[in-house]
C-alpha positions in Angstrom: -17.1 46.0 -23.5 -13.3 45.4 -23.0 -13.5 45.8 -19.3 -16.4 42.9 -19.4 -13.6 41.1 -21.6 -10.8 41.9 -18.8 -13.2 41.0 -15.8 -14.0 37.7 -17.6 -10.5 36.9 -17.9 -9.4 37.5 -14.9 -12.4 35.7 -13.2 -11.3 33.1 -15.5 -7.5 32.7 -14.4 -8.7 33.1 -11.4 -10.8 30.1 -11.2 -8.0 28.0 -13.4 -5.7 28.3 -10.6 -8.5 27.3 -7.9 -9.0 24.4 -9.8 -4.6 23.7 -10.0 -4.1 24.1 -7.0 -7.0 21.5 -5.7 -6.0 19.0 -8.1 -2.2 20.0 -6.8 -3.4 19.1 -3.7 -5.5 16.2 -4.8 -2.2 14.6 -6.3 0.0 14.9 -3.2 -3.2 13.1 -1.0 -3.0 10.1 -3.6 0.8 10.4 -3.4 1.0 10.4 0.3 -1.4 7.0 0.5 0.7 5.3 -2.6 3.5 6.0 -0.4 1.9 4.7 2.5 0.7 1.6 1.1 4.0 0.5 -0.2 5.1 1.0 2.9 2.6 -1.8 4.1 3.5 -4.1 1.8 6.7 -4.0 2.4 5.9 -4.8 6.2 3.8 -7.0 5.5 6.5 -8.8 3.1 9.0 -8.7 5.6 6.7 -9.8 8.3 5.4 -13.0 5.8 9.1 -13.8 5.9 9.7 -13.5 9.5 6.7 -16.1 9.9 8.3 -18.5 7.7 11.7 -18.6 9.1 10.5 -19.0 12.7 8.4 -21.3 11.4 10.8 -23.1 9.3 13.4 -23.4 12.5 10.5 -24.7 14.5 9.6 -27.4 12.0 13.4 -28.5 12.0 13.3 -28.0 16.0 10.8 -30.7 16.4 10.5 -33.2 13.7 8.0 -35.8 15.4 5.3 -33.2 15.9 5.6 -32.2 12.0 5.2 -36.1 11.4 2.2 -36.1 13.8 0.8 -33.4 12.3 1.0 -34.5 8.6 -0.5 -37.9 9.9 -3.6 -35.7 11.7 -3.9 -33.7 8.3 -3.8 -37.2 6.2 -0.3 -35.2 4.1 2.5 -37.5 2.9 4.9 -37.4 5.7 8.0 -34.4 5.0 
């Protein structure tokens, strides 16, 4: 009966660390794509910002299309 005990136990510790190291590797999937997707937001945020300060210097670049464009849309004139 004890080497049923020792067999169960080591089938046992056995299958504990199949099941650590899958959710060891599960962990550093879901940490790879949190890492990646910050990484998109931050593009994203920095590309946002690029749009608005190209559009911004366009804007003050030409002042009488803005005007004509706010007249087309029916917006209070800037």
């Amino acid at each position: 009966m004890a080497t049923k005990y020792c067999a169960e136990e080591v089938l046992g510790r056995a299958f504990l660390s199949a099941v650590r190291e899958h959710v060891s590797a599960v962990l550093a999937r879901i940490d790879a794509i949190q890492a990646e997707i910050c990484e998109q937001k931050r593009s994203a945020a920095e590309l946002t910002t690029q749009c608005r300060e190209q559009t911004k210097a366009w804007a003050d670049a030409h002042p009488d299309e803005i005007e004509a464009i706010a007249d087309l849309l029916g917006l209070p004139n800037p």
